[in-house]
C-alpha positions as CSV (number, residue, x, y, z in Angstrom):
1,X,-0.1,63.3,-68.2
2,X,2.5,63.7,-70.7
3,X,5.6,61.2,-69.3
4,X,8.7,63.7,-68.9
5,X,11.3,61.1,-70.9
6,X,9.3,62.9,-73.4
7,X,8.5,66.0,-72.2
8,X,12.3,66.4,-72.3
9,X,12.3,65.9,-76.0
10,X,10.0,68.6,-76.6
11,X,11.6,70.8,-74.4
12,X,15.3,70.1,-75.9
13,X,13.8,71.0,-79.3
14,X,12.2,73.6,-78.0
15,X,15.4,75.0,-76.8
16,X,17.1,74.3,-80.8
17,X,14.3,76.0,-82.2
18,X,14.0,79.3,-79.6
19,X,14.5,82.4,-81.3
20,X,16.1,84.5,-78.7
21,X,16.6,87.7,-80.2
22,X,12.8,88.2,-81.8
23,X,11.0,86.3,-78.9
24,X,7.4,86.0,-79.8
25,X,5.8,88.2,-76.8
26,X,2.5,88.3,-77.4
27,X,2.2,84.3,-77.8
28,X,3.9,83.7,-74.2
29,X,1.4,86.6,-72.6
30,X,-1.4,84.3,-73.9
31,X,-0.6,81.0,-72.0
32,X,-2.8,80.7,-69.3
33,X,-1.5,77.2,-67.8
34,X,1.9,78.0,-65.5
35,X,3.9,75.3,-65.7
36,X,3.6,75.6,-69.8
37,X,4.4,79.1,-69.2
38,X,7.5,78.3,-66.8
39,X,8.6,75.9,-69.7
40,X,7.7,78.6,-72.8
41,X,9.6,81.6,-71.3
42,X,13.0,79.2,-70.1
43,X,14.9,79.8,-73.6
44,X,14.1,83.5,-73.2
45,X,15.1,84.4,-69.8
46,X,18.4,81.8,-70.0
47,X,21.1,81.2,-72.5
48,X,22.5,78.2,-72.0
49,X,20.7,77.1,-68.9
50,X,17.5,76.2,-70.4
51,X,18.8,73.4,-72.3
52,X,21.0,72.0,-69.0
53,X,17.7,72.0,-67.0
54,X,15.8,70.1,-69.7
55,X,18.3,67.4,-69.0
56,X,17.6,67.2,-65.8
57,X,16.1,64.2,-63.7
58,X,12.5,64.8,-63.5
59,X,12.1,65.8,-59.8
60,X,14.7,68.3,-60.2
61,X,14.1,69.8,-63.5
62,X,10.9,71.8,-62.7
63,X,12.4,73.1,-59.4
64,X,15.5,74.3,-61.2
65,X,13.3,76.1,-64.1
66,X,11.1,77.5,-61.3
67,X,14.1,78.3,-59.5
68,X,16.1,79.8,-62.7
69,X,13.3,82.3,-63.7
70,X,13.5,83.8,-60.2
71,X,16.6,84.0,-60.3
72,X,16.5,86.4,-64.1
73,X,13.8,88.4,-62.3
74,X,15.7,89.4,-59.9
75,X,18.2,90.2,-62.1
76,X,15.8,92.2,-63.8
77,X,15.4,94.6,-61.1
78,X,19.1,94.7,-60.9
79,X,19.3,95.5,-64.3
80,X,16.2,97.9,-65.2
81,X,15.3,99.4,-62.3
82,X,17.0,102.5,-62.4
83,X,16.7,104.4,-58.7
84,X,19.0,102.2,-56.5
85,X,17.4,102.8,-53.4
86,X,13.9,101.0,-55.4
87,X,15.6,98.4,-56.7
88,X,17.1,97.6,-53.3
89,X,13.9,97.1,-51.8
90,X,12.7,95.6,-55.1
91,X,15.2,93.2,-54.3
92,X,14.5,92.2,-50.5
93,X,10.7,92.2,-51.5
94,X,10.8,89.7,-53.8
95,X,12.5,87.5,-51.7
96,X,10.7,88.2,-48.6
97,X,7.3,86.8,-50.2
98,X,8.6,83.2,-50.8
99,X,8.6,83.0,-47.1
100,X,5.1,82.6,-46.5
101,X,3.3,80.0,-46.1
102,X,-0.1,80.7,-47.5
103,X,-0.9,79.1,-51.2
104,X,-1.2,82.2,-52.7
105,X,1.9,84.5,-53.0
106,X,2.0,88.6,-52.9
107,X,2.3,89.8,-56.1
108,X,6.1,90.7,-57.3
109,X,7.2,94.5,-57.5
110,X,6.5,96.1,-60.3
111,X,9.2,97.2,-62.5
112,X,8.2,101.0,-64.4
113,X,10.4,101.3,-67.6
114,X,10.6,104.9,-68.9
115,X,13.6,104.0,-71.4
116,X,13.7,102.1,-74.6
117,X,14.3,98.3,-74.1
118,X,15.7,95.7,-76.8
119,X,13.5,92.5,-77.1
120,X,15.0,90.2,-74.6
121,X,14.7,92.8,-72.1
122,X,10.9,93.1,-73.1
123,X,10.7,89.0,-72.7
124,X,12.3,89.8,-68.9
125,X,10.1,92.5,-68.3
126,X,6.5,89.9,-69.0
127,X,8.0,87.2,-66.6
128,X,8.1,89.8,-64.1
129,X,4.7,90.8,-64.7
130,X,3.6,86.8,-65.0
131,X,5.5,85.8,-61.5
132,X,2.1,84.8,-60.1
133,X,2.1,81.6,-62.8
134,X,5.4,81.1,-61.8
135,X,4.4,81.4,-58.2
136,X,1.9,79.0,-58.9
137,X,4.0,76.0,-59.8
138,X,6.5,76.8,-56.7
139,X,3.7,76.4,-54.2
140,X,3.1,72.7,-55.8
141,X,6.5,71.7,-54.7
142,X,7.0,69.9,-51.4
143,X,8.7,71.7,-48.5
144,X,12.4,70.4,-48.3
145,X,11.9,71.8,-52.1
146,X,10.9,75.2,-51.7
147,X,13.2,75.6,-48.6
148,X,16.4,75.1,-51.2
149,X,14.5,77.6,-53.8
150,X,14.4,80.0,-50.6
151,X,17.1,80.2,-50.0
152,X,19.0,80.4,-53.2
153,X,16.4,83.7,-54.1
154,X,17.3,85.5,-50.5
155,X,20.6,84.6,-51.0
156,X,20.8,85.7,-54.5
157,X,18.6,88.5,-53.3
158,X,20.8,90.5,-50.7
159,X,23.7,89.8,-52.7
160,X,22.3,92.1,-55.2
161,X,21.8,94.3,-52.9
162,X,25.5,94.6,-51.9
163,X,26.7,95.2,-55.6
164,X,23.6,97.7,-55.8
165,X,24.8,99.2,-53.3
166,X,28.3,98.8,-54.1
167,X,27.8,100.0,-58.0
168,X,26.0,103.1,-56.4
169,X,28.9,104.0,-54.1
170,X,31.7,103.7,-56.3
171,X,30.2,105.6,-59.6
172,X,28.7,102.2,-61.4
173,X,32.1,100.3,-61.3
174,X,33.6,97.7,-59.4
175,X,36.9,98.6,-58.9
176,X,38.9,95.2,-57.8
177,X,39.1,92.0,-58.7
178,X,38.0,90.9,-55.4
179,X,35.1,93.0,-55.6
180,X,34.3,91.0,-59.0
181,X,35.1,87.6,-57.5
182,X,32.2,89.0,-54.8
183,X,29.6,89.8,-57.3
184,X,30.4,86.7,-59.2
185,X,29.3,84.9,-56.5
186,X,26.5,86.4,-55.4
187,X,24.8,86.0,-58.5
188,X,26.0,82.6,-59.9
189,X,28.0,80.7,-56.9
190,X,24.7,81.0,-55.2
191,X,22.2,79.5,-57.9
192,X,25.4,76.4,-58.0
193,X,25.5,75.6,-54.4
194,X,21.3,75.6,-55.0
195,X,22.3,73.2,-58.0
196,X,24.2,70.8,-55.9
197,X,21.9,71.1,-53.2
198,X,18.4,70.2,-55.2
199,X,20.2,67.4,-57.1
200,X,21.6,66.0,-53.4
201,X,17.9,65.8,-52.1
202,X,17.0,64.2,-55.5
203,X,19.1,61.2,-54.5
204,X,19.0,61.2,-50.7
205,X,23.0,62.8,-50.3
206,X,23.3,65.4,-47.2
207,X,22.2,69.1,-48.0
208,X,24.9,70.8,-46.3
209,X,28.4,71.6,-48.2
210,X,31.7,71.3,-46.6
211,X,33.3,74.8,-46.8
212,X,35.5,72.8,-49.6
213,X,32.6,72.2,-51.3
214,X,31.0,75.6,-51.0
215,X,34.5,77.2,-52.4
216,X,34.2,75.0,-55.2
217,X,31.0,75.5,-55.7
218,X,31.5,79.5,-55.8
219,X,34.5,79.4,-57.7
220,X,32.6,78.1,-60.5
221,X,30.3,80.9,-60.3
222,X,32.8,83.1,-61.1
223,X,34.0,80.8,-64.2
224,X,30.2,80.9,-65.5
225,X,29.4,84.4,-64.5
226,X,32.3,86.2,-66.2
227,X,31.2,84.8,-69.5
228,X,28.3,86.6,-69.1
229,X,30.0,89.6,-67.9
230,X,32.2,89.2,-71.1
231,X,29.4,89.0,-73.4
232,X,27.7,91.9,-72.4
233,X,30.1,94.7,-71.5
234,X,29.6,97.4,-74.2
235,X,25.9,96.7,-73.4
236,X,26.4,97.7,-69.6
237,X,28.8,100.7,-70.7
238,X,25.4,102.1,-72.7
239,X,23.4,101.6,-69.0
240,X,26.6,102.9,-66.9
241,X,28.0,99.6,-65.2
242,X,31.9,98.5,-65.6
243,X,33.3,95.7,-64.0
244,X,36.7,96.7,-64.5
245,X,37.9,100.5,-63.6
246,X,39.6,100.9,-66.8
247,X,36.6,101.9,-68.0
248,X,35.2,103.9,-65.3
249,X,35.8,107.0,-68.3
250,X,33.4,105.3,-70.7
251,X,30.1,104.9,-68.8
252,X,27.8,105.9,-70.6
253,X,29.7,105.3,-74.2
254,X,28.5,103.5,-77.1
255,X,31.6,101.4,-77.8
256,X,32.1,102.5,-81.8
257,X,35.0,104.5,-81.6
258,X,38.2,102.0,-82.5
259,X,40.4,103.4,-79.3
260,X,37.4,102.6,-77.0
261,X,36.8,99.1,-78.9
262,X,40.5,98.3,-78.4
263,X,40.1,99.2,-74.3
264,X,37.0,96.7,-74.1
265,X,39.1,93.8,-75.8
266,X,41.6,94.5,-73.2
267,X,39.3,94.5,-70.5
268,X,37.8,91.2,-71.9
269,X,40.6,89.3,-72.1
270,X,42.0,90.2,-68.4
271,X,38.4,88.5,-67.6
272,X,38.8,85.7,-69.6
273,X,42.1,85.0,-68.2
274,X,40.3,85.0,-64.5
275,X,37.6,82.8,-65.4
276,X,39.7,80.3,-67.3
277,X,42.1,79.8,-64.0
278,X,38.7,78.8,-62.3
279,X,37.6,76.4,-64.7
280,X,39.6,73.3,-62.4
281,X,36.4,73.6,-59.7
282,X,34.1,72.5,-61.9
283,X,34.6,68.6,-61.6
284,X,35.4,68.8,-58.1
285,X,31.7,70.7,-57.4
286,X,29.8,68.1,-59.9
287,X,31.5,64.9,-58.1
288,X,30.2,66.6,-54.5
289,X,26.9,65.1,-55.5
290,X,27.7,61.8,-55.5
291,X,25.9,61.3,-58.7
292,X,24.8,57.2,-59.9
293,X,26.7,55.1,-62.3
294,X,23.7,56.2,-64.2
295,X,22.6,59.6,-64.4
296,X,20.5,62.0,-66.8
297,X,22.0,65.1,-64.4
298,X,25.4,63.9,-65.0
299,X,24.7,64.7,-69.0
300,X,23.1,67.8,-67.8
301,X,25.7,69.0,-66.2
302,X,28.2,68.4,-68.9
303,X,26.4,70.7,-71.6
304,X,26.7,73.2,-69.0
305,X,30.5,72.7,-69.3
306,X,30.5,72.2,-72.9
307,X,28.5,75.6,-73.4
308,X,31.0,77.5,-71.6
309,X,33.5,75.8,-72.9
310,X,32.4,76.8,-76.5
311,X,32.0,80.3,-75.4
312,X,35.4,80.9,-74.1
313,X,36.5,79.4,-76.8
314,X,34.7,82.0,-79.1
315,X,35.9,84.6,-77.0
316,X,39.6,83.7,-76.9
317,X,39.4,83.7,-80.9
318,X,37.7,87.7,-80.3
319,X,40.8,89.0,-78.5
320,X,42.9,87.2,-80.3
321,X,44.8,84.4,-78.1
322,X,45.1,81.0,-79.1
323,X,42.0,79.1,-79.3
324,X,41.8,75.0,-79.0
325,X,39.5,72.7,-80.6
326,X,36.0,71.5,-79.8
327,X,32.7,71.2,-80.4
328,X,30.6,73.9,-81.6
329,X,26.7,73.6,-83.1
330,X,24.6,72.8,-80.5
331,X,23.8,69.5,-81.8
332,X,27.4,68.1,-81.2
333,X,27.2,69.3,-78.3
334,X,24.0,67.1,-77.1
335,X,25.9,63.8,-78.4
336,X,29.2,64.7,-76.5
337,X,26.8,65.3,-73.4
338,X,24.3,62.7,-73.7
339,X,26.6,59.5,-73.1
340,X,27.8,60.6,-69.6
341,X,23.9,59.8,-68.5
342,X,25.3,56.3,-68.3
343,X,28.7,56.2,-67.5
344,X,30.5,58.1,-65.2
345,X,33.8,57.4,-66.5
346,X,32.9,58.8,-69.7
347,X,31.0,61.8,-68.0
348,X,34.4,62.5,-66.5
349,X,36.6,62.3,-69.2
350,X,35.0,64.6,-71.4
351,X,34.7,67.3,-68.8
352,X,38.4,66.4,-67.7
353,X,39.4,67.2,-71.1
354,X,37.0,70.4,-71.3
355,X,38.6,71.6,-68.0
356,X,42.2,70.8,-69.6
357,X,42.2,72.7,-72.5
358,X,40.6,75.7,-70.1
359,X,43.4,75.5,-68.4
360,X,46.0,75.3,-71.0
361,X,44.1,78.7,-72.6
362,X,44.7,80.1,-69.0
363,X,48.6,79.5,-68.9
364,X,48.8,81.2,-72.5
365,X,48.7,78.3,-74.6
């Protein structure tokens, strides 16, 4: 067996290399062993994640990818399923068969597509239709293992199903920002609290959060979670979703025309000021784990920073506030990451000064 010090290498080249807009579809349909698959498809189904779970120590860096690529199909069904009453039971259904105990899982819902989809959509679609090889690797893990996986995906789960149910209600558009804060959670405060949690049973801390911790925890969902919201909405106008009401006119609408251009920057940068005032929970959630002097998740969990970091940078610069200096090819990101593996003073003073200039982009600068 391959030793996973070097695994790791592979799989953070892997990651450099990934081309994520042309994945090659028909070479991950042809891998037959699923834990190569689980590692394959990772740069396709996650942006920055894949990369951050590489880092990982090894007894936690499978479960998280396992745990990860659950998590994007269910936000596959969120995003391509188009009746909302399917989708919701899509949802509960996939979650529901993780509870059993037999060996071999029930096969995941299929998804029907009658629209055109772009090529990441397509590489979302085959892990869907390959969940019984990921299936295959989460029934290896140990109990306490698959209990945290559990419930992260029926957590993660019947959130969905309250903003599908929600976006259905209301016309595709959430129409507050506590409502936002909500969904924010749901779908990325969840899969952090399961971060925290799987890395705490790596090295024997309590699995329970204080409700300090949990807050934490979900607030920087909702500093993660709106860069991704940021990034994509002219993409979810075209599929009718806003997460602002501003826009609620504009489902639908291919964002060409300048006017409607100009109301999607202001949009985006009312989110980026929201996540950016969030940005202060992120240390306080990674020191909840109680991490060693010496720690490979420690440098794991600092990309993760220094990615968003980078893109809220590059999204500051887009609607035009004052942007701050930083790190930016993935490469210099890896050797600012990399030393806080052994040193936690080092580990906390580049995401203390990460968090800082966050902070100062909040306040205007």
């Amino acid at each position: 067996m391959i030793p996973f010090w070097l695994r790791r290498h592979a799989l953070l080249l892997r990651n450099l290399m990934a081309n994520r807009e042309r994945p090659d579809l028909a070479a991950l349909a042809r891998i037959d062993d699923p834990e190569d698959f689980v590692w394959a498809i990772l740069p396709h189904a996650a942006r920055t994640f894949s990369a951050c779970i590489a880092l990982m120590p090894r007894r936690t860096a499978l479960p998280s990818a396992v745990a990860y690529l659950y998590c994007r199909m269910l936000d596959t069904y969120e995003d391509l399923v188009p009746s909302h009453r399917e989708r919701e039971r899509s949802l509960r259904a996939f979650a529901v068969r993780l509870s059993v105990t037999d060996a071999t899982l029930s096969p995941a819902p299929a998804i029907s597509i009658t629209t055109d989809t772009d090529l990441r959509d397509r590489a979302h679609l085959l892990l869907v239709e390959r969940a019984s090889a990921v299936d295959r690797v989460f029934v290896t893990f140990d109990q306490p293992t698959r209990e945290i996986i559990r419930d992260l995906v029926r957590d993660m789960a019947e959130g969905m199903v309250w903003s599908s149910a929600t976006l259905d209600a209301q016309g595709g558009v959430l129409v507050s920002e506590a409502q936002l804060s909500t969904y924010c959670r749901h779908v990325l405060g969840n899969p952090t609290v399961f971060g925290i949690r799987i890395l705490r049973l790596h090295y024997g801390r309590p699995l329970t959060l204080s409700d300090t911790e949990r807050e934490d925890a979900m607030q920087v969902g909702e500093f993660v979670q709106i860069a991704n919201i940021t990034r994509d909405i002219e993409k979810d106008l075209r599929r009718g979703i806003a997460y602002d009401d501003s826009l609620r006119p504009d489902l639908g609408r291919d964002a060409s025309d300048p006017e409607l251009i100009r109301r999607c920057a202001a949009v985006r940068r009312r989110l980026l000021s929201v996540a950016l005032s969030r940005a202060g929970a992120y240390t306080r959630a990674i020191e909840s784990i109680q991490l060693p002097q010496r720690s490979i998740a420690r440098a794991a969990a600092v990309l993760m920073l220094l990615f968003t970091e980078r893109y809220y940078r590059a999204c500051a610069r887009r609607v035009g506030l004052p942007a701050w200096q930083g790190p930016d090819s993935t490469l210099s990101l890896l050797a600012r990451s990399l030393p806080a593996a052994f040193s936690h003073d080092i580990g906390m003073r580049e995401m203390t000064r990460a968090e800082m200039e966050l902070l100062w982009a909040s306040a205007g600068g």
